[in-house]
C-alpha positions in Angstrom: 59.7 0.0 -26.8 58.7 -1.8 -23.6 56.8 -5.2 -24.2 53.6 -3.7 -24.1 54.1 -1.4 -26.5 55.4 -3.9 -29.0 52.5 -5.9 -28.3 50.2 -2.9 -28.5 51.7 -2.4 -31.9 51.5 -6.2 -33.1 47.8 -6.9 -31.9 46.5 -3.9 -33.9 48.4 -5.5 -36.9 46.8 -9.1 -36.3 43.6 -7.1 -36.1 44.1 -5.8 -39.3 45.2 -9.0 -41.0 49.0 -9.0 -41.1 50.4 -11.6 -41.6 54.0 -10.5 -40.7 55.8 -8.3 -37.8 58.7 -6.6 -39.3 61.2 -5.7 -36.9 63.6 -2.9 -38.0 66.2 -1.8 -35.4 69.5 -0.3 -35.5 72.8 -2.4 -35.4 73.7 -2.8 -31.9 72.9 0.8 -30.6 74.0 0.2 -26.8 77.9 -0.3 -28.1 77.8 3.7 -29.0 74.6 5.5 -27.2 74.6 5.9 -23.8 70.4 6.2 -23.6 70.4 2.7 -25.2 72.5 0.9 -22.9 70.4 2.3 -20.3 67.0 1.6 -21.5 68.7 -2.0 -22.1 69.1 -2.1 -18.3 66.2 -1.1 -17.2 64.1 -3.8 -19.2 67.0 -6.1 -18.5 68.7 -7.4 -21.2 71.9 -7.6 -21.4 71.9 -6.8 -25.4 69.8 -5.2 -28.4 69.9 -9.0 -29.6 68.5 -10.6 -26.6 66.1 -7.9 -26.4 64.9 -8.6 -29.8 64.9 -12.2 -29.1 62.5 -11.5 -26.7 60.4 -9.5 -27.9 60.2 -11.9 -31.6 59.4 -14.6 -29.1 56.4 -12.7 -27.7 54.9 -11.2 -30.3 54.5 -14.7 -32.4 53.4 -16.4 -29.1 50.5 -14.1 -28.3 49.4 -12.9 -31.5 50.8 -15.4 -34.3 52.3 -12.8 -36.3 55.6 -14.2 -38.3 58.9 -12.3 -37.6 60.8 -10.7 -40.2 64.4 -9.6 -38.7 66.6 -6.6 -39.7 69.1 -6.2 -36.5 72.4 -5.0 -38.6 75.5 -7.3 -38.3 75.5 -10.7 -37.2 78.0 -13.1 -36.3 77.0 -17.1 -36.8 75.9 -17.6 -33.2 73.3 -14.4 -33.5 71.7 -15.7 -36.4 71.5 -19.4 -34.9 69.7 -17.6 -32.2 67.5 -15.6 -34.0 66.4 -18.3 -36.0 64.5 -19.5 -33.9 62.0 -16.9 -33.2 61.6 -15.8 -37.0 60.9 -17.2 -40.0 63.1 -14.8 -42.0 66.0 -12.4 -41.7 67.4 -9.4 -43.6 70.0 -6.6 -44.0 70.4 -4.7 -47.1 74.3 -5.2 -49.0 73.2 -1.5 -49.8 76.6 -1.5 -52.1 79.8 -3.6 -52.7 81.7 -0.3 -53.4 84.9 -0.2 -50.8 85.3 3.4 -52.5 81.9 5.0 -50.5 83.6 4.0 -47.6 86.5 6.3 -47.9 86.7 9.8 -46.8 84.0 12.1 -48.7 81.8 8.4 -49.4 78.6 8.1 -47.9 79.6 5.4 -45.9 82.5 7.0 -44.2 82.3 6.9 -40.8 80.0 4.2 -40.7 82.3 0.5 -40.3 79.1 -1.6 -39.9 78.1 -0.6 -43.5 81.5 -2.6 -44.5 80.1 -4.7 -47.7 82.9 -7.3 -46.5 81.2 -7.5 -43.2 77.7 -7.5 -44.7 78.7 -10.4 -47.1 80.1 -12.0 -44.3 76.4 -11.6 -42.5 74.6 -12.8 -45.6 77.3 -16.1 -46.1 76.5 -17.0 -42.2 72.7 -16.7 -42.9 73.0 -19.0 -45.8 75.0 -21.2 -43.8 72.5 -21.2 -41.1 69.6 -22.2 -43.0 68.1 -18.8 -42.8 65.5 -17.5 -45.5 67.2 -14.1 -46.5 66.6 -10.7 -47.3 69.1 -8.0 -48.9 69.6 -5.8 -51.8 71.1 -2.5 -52.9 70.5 1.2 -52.5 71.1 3.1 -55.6 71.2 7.0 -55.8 74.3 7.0 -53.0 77.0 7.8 -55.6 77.5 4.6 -56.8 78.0 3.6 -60.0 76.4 1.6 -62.1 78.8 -0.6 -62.9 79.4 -0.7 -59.1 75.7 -1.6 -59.0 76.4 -4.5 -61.2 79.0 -5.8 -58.9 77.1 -5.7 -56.0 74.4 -7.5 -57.5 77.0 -10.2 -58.7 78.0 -10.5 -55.6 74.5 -11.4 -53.8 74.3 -13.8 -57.2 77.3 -15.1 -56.4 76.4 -15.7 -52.2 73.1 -17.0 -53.1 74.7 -19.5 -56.1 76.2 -21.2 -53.2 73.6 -21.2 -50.3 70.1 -21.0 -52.3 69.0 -18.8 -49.2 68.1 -15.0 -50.8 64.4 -15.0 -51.2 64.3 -11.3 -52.7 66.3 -8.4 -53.6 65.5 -5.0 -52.8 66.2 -2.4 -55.6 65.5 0.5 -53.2 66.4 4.0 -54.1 67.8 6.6 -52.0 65.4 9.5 -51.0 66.8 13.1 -49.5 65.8 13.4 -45.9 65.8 17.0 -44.1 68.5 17.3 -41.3 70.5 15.3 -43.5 74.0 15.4 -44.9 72.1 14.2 -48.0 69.5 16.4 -48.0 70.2 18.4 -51.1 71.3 15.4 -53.0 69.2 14.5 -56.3 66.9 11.5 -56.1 67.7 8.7 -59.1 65.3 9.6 -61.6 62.3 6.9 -62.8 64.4 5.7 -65.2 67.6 5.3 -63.6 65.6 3.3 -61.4 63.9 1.2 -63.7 67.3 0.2 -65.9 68.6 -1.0 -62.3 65.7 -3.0 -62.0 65.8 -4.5 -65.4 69.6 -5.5 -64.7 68.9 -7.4 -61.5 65.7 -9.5 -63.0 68.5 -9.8 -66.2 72.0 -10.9 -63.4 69.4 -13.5 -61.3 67.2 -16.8 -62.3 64.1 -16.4 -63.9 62.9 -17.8 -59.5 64.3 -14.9 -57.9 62.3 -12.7 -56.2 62.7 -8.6 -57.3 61.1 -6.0 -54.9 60.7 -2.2 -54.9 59.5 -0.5 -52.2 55.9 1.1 -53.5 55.6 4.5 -51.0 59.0 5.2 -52.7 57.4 5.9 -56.5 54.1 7.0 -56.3 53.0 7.5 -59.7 55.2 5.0 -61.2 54.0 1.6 -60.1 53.3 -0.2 -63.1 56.4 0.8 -64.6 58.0 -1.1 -61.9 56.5 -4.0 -62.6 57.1 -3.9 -66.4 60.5 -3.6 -65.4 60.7 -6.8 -63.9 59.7 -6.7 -59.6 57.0 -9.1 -58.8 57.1 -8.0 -55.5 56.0 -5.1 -53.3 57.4 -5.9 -49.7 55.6 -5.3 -46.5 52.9 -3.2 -46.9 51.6 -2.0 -43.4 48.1 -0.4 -42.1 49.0 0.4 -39.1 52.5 1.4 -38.9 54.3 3.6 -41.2 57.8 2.9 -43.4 60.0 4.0 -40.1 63.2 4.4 -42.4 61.4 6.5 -44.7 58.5 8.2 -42.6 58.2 10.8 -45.0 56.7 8.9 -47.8 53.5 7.1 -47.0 52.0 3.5 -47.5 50.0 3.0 -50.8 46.3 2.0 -50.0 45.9 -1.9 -50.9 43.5 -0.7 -54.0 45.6 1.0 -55.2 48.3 -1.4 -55.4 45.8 -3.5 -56.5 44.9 -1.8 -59.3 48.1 -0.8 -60.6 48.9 -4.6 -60.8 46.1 -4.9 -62.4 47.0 -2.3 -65.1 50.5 -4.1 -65.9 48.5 -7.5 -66.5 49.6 -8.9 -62.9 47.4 -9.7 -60.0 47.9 -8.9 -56.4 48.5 -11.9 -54.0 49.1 -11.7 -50.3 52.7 -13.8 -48.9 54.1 -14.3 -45.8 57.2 -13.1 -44.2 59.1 -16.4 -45.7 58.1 -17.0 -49.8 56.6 -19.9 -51.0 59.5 -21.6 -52.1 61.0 -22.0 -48.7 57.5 -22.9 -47.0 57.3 -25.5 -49.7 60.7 -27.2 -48.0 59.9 -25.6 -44.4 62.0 -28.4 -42.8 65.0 -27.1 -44.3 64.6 -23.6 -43.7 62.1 -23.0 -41.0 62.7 -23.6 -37.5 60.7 -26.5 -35.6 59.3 -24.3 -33.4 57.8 -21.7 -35.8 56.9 -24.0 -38.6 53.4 -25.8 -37.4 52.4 -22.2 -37.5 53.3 -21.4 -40.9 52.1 -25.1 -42.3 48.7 -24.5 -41.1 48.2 -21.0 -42.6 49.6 -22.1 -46.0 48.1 -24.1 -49.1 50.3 -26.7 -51.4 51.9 -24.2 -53.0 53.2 -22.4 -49.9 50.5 -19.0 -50.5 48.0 -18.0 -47.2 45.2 -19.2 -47.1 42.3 -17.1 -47.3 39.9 -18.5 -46.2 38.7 -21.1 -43.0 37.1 -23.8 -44.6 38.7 -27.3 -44.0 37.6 -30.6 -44.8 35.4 -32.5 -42.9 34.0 -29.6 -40.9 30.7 -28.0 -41.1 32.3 -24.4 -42.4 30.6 -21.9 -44.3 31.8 -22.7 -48.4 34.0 -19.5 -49.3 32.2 -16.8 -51.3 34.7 -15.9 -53.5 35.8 -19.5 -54.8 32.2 -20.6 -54.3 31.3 -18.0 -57.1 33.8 -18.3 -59.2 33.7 -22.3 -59.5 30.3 -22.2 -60.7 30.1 -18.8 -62.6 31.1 -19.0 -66.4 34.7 -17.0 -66.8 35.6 -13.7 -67.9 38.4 -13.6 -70.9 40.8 -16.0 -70.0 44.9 -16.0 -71.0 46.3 -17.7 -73.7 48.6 -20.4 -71.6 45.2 -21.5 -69.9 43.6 -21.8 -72.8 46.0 -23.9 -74.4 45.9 -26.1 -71.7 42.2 -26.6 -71.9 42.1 -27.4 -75.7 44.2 -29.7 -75.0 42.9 -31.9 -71.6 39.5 -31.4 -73.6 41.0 -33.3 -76.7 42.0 -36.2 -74.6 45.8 -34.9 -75.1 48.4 -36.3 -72.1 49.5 -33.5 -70.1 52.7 -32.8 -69.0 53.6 -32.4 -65.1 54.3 -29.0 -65.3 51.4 -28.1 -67.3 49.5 -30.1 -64.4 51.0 -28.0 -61.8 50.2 -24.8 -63.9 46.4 -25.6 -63.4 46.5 -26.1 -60.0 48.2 -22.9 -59.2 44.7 -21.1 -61.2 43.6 -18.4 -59.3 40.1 -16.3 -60.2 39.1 -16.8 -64.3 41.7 -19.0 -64.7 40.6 -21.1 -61.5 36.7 -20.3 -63.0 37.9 -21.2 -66.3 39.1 -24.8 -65.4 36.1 -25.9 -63.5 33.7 -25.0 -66.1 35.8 -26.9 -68.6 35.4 -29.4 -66.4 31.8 -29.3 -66.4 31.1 -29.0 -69.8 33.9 -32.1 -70.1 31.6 -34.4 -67.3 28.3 -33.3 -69.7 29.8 -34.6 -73.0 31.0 -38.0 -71.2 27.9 -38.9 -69.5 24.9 -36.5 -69.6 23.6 -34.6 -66.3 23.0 -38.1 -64.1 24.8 -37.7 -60.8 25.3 -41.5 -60.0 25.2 -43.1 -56.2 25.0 -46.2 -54.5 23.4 -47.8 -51.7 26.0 -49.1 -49.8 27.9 -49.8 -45.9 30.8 -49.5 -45.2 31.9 -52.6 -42.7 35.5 -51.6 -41.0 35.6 -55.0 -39.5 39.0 -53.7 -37.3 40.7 -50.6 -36.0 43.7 -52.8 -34.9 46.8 -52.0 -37.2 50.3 -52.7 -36.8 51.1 -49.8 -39.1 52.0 -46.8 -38.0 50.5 -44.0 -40.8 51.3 -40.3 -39.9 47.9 -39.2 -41.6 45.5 -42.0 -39.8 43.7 -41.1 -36.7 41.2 -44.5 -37.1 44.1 -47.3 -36.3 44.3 -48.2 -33.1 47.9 -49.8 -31.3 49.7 -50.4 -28.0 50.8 -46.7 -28.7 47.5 -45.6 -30.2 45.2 -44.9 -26.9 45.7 -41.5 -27.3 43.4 -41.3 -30.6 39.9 -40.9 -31.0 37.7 -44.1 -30.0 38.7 -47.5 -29.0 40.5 -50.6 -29.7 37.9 -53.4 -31.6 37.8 -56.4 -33.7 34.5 -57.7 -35.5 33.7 -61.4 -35.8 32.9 -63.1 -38.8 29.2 -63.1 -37.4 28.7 -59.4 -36.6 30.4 -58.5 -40.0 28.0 -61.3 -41.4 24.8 -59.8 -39.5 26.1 -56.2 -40.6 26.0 -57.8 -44.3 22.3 -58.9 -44.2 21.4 -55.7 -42.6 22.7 -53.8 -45.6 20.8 -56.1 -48.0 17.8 -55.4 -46.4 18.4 -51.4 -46.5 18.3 -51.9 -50.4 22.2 -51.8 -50.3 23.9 -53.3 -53.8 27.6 -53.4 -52.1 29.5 -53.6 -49.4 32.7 -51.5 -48.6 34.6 -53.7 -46.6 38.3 -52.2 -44.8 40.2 -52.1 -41.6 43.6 -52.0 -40.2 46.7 -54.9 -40.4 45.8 -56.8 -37.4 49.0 -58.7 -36.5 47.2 -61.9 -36.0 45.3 -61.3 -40.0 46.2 -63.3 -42.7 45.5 -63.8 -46.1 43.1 -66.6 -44.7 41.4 -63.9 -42.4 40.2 -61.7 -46.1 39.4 -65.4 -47.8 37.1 -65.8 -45.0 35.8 -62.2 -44.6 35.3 -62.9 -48.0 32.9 -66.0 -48.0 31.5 -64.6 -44.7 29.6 -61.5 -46.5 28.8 -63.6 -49.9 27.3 -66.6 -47.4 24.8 -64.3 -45.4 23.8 -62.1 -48.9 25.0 -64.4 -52.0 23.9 -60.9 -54.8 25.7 -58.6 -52.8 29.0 -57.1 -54.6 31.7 -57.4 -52.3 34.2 -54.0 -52.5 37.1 -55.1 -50.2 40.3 -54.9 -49.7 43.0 -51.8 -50.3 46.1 -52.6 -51.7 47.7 -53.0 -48.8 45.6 -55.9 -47.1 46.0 -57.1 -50.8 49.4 -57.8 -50.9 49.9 -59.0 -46.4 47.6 -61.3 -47.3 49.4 -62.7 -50.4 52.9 -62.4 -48.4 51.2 -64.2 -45.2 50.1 -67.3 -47.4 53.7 -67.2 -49.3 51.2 -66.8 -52.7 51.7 -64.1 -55.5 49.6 -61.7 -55.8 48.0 -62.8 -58.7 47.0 -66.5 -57.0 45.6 -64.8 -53.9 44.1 -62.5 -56.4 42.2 -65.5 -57.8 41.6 -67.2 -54.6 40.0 -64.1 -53.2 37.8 -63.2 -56.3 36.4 -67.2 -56.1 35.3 -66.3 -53.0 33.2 -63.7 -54.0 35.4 -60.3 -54.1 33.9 -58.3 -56.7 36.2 -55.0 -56.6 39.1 -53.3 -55.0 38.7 -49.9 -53.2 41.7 -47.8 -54.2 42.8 -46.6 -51.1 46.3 -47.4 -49.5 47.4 -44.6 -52.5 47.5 -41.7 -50.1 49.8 -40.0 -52.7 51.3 -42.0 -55.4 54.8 -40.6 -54.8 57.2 -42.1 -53.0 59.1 -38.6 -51.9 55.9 -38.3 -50.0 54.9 -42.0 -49.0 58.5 -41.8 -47.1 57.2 -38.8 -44.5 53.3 -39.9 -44.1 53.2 -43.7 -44.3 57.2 -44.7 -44.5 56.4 -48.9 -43.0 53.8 -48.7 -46.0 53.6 -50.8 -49.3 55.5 -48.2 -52.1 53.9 -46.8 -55.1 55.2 -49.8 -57.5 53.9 -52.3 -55.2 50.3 -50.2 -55.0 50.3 -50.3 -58.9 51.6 -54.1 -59.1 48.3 -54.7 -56.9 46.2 -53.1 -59.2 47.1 -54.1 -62.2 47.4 -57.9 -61.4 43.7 -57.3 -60.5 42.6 -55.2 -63.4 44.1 -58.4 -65.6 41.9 -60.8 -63.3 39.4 -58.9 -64.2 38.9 -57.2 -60.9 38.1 -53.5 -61.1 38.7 -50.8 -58.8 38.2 -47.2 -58.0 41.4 -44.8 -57.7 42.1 -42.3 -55.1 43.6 -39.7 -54.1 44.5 -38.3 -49.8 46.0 -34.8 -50.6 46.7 -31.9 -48.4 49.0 -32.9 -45.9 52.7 -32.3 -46.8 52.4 -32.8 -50.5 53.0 -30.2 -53.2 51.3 -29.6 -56.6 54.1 -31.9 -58.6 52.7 -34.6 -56.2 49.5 -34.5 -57.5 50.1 -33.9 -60.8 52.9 -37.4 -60.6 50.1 -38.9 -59.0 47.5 -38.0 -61.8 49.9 -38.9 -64.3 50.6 -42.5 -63.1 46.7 -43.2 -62.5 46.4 -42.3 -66.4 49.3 -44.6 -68.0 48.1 -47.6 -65.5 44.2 -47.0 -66.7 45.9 -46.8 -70.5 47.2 -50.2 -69.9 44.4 -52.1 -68.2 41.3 -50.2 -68.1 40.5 -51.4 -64.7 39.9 -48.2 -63.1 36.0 -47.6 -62.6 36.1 -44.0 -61.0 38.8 -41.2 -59.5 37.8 -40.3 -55.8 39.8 -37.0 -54.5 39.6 -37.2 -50.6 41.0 -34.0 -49.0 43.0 -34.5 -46.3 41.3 -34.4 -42.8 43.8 -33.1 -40.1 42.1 -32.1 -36.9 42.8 -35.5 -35.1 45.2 -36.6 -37.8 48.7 -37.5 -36.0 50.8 -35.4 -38.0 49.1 -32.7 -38.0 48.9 -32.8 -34.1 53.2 -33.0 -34.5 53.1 -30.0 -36.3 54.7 -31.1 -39.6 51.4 -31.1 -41.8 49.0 -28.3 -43.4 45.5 -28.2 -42.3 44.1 -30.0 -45.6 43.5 -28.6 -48.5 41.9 -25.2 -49.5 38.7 -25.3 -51.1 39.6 -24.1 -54.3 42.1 -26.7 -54.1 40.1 -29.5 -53.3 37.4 -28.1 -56.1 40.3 -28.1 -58.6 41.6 -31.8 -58.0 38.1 -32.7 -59.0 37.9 -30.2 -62.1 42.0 -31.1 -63.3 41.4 -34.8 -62.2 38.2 -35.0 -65.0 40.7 -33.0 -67.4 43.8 -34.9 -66.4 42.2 -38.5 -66.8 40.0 -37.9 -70.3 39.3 -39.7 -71.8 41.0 -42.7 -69.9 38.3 -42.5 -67.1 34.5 -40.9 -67.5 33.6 -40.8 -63.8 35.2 -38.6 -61.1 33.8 -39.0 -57.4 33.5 -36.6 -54.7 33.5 -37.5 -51.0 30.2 -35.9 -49.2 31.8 -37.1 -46.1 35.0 -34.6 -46.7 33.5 -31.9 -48.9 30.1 -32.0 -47.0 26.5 -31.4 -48.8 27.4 -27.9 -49.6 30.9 -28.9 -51.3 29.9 -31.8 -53.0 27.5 -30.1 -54.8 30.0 -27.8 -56.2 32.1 -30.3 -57.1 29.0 -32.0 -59.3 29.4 -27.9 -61.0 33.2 -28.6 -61.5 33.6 -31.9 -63.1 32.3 -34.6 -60.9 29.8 -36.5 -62.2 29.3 -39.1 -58.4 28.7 -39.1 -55.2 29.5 -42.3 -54.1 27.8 -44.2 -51.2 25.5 -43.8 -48.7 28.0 -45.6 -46.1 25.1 -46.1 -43.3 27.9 -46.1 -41.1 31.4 -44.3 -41.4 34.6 -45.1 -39.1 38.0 -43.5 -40.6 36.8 -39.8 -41.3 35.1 -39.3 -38.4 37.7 -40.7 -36.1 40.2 -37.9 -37.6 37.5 -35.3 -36.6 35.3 -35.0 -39.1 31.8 -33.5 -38.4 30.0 -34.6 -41.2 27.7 -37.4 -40.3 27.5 -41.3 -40.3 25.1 -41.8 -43.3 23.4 -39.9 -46.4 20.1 -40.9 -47.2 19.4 -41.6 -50.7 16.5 -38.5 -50.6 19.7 -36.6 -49.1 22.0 -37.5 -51.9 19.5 -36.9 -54.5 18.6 -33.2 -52.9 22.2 -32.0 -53.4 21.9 -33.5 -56.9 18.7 -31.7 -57.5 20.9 -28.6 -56.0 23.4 -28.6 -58.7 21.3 -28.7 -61.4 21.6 -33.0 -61.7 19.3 -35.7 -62.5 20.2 -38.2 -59.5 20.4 -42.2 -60.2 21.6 -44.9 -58.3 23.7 -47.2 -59.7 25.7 -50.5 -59.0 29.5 -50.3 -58.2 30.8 -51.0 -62.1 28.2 -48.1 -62.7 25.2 -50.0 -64.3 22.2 -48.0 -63.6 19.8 -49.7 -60.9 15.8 -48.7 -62.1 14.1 -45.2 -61.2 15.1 -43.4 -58.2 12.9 -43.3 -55.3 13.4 -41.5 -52.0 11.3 -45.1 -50.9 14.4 -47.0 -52.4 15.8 -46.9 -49.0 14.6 -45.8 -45.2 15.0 -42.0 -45.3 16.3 -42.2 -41.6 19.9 -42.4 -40.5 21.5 -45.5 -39.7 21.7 -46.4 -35.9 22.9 -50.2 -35.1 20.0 -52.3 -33.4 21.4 -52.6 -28.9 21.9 -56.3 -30.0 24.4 -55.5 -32.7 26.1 -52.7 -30.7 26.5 -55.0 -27.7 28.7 -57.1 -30.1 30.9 -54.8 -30.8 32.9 -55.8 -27.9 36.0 -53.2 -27.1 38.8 -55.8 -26.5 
């Protein structure tokens, strides 16, 4: 196929929602056909390998499509190669049976069928860090204890290299002009047993595949036979090695999964498991491609929703999250009885939930709900409140953080400034007289702060409005301020609370992990210094809300690790006023600009940390927060249907999200806020930060307007 063929081919399967470009070939065809070497020539390439190189290369680069690569033999140097323009390889063992190689076998005549030379291809692949296909072919007259030892074998390469992502039970179909073609097909049930043995030889992780065009009839006996996969399935291209026997229609693959009890889920080229430790086994070059098109779990996403943009909620997930479920399993509905009776959940039961897909995914949300009723009525708390970043300055170097601003920070959205004690002073009295209750005060390390530049901060706000409730300080400024002053944390602690701190905001968490902590915010403070933090203050008496930044390069055990230590600290102390989930904001984000993170969360993943967080945290910690500046109007009220019972504060004026390109604006209005409680079926109250109610709600409690800084105070933010 010329190049414009092949692209022909791929762009009608990126129009029809592939996902993957298979490309099947024979091994090395110029070495024995004269036609090939010449056709080689005349689109110049000096072999079928760099041809295919090429042509791998081009199709991902114009149309995105993953490639999937079956090119025969390779030697260590062609699969280096190769690797870099796919995200997967194959070739099929077929058998490990010397004997069909012999005169009168069905691989006589044919040396690159060797099954040495074929384990030698699969070894390199391993070797190479390459995602692998293979398999056998059984009808060929093999045995079946030769079956056995071929599958042993593939055990045995992928025991050592971790690299074979399926196997193939694939049997042989008769073909017309054949030497085959009056040979007898393996019946149904030969079939099946051979299935049953392979999901019986590997772990209970391996992935088990049978062609579907190759049974019609008998698909969900395949699956009770132990497959949970179907391969490629194409709609615009048919099964080249076997023409004869045609593609199933997606519904009806649909529905026989549905018939064994399964459901049908779209993959990519390379499975989840590899995605989920892409920089391992995907090259650099392919995988900003396949990080941005996956969710935690390493699945497609199906949808284009992302946080902090103004996208259309997804239908389906929309629906489901707010609709009461259909008959759920048994599993989930353990888990359920058990988060709803206040029972600690295990990690892996965590993990379970978030992986819920359709009732199960409907059935956890509505648990949720009914959960955030029993705790504390239908009130959907807010507060009046602005949050002051009084510096973008910050001599750390976070890979999620498009707001701080360094010598090697230009680049990023906005510019370099540092607020006085007077303008954060003025911006204090302005909030007081906007009927705000508390101030949200944050910014970056400044190399020239110390624990003198918070104490003042500190004294600045409670001097210009002495009964407004100062919520200040992460973690982080927590304990350079403490380490600047040579005090522990618990003295600075007390030093800063006499000077009017009221609470901590629980950010610097990011993800409570330090697996994670080490790829997104490495020169950070580390999860048992975040916690040391917080409970010194808890046991000052200074409470705090809890968060959680997922969606970047974390994984469902992440947040389920994260969950888990959020609960024992809150068991201990108490000090915990509130769980706020913010989804992870890429478009300006550094690392996501790199390439090495996903796109934020999905939205039935962000709908679910909000639903499993309630469920997680009972009865530990009655109020769960969701962030209108991430979720939008549309997704926070969804979130009120799945568990959340707040939505937080009116900010007047909002610096981090928006400088990592989020649309959503500046300030909610109280009338706003109460509107999308009104939506979601909510009585709206505003409350004070420790969540004491604050009289009857007015849309008059506060101008209806959004926030714009008077020329006088905008002038004094002086870009330095």
């Amino acid at each position: 196929m010329s190049p414009d063929e092949v692209l022909h081919v791929a762009r009608a399967g990126q129009a029809a929602g592939c996902r993957e470009a298979l490309f099947t070939l024979g091994d090395k065809p110029e070495l024995r056909y004269s036609a090939a070497r010449a056709a080689l020539d005349a689109l110049g390439y000096p072999t079928t390998l760099a041809y295919l190189q090429a042509m791998a290369k081009l199709v991902f680069d114009e149309t995105g499509l993953l490639p999937h690569l079956n090119p025969g033999l390779l030697q260590p140097a062609d699969l280096a190669r190769l690797r870099t323009v796919s995200v997967s390889q194959g070739i099929m063992l077929e058998s490990a049976s010397e004997r069909l190689m012999r005169q009168g076998g069905v691989h006589f005549g044919s040396p690159d069928k060797s099954p040495a030379l074929r384990r030698a291809t699969i070894e390199a692949a391993g070797e190479h860090k390459v995602p692998f296909t293979s398999g056998i072919l059984i009808g060929i007259g093999e045995t079946r204890r030769e079956r056995i030892e071929a599958l042993l074998a593939l055990r045995d390469l992928h025991d050592r290299h971790g690299h074979l992502q399926e196997i193939i039970i694939q049997n042989f179909r008769p073909k017309p002009a054949t030497r085959m073609k009056d040979s007898i097909a393996p019946s149904i049930e030969d079939h099946i047993w051979t299935i049953a043995v392979a999901r019986l030889i590997f772990d209970s992780g391996m992935n088990i595949q049978a062609p579907p065009n190759l049974s019609p009839g008998n698909l969900t006996q395949l699956i009770d036979a132990g497959i949970n996969d179907w391969g490629g399935v194409s709609p615009v291209t048919p099964d080249w090695v076997n023409p004869e026997a045609p593609w199933p229609h997606l519904v009806e693959l649909e529905r026989a999964t549905a018939a064994a009890g399964k459901r049908l889920v779209q993959r990519l080229a390379v499975y989840p498991e590899y995605v989920r430790n892409s920089e391992t086994w995907i090259d650099g070059k392919l995988r900003p491609a396949v990080l941005k098109s996956v969710d935690a779990d390493g699945w497609p996403v199906d949808d284009d929703w992302r946080p902090g943009r103004d996208d259309p909620l997804p239908a389906k997930d929309t629906a489901l999250a707010i609709n009461r479920p259909a008959i759920i399993g048994n599993g989930m509905s353990q888990l359920l009885n058990k988060a709803q009776k206040g029972v600690t959940l295990n990690e892996a039961e965590i993990v379970t939930m978030f992986r819920a897909r359709d009732e199960d995914f409907s059935a956890i949300c509505t648990a949720a709900d009914a959960l955030r009723r029993d705790v504390g009525g239908d009130n959907a708390t807010y507060v009046i409140t602005r949050n002051i970043n009084y510096t973008n300055i910050c001599s750390f170097k976070c890979q999620f953080c498009a707001f701080s601003k360094g010598k090697t920070s230009e680049a990023l959205r906005g510019k370099p400034y540092l607020l006085s004690l007077a303008e954060i002073s003025q911006r204090v009295v302005e909030a007081e007289a906007r009927a705000a209750t508390e101030v949200c005060m944050q910014g970056g390390i400044h190399p020239d702060y110390t624990g003198n530049t918070y104490l003042d901060i500190c004294r600045a706000a409670k001097s210009a409005a002495p009964d407004i409730h100062i919520h200040a300080f992460s973690p982080l400024e927590i304990q350079q301020g403490a380490q600047t002053l040579g005090l522990s944390l618990h003295d600075f602690l007390s030093a800063l609370k006499a000077a009017g701190l009221g609470t901590l905001p629980g950010t610097a968490a990011e993800i409570l992990d330090d697996e994670v902590r080490a790829i997104i915010c490495p020169d950070k403070i580390n999860t048992e210094t975040w916690f040391e933090v917080m409970r010194t203050a808890h046991r000052l008496g200074i409470r705090s809300t809890a968060t959680i930044m997922f969606g970047h390069v974390d994984r469902y055990q992440h947040w389920a690790r994260h969950l888990l230590r959020l609960r024992d600290l809150q068991a201990d102390t108490g000090g915990f006023t509130e769980l706020v989930p913010l989804p992870f904001v890429h478009m300006e984000a550094p690392i996501f600009l790199k390439g090495r993170s996903r796109s934020g969360p999905t939205f039935r993943e962000a709908i679910l940390m909000h639903a499993i967080g309630r469920l997680v945290l009972h009865p530990l910690l009655p109020n769960i927060q969701t962030s209108w500046v991430k979720m939008g109007g549309d997704g926070a009220r969804i979130c009120l249907q799945s568990g959340a019972n707040d939505l937080g504060g009116t900010l007047m004026e909002e610096s981090i999200t928006r400088a990592a390109g989020a649309t959503h604006g500046q300030e909610m209005t109280p009338a706003q806020l109460q509107d999308i409680a009104h939506a979601a079926g909510r009585v709206p109250r505003q409350r004070t930060t420790l969540y004491g109610m604050v009289g009857d709600v007015s849309s008059a409690a506060a101008p209806a307007k959004a926030y714009a800084p008077p020329p006088a105070l905008r002038q004094l933010n002086q870009v330095i």
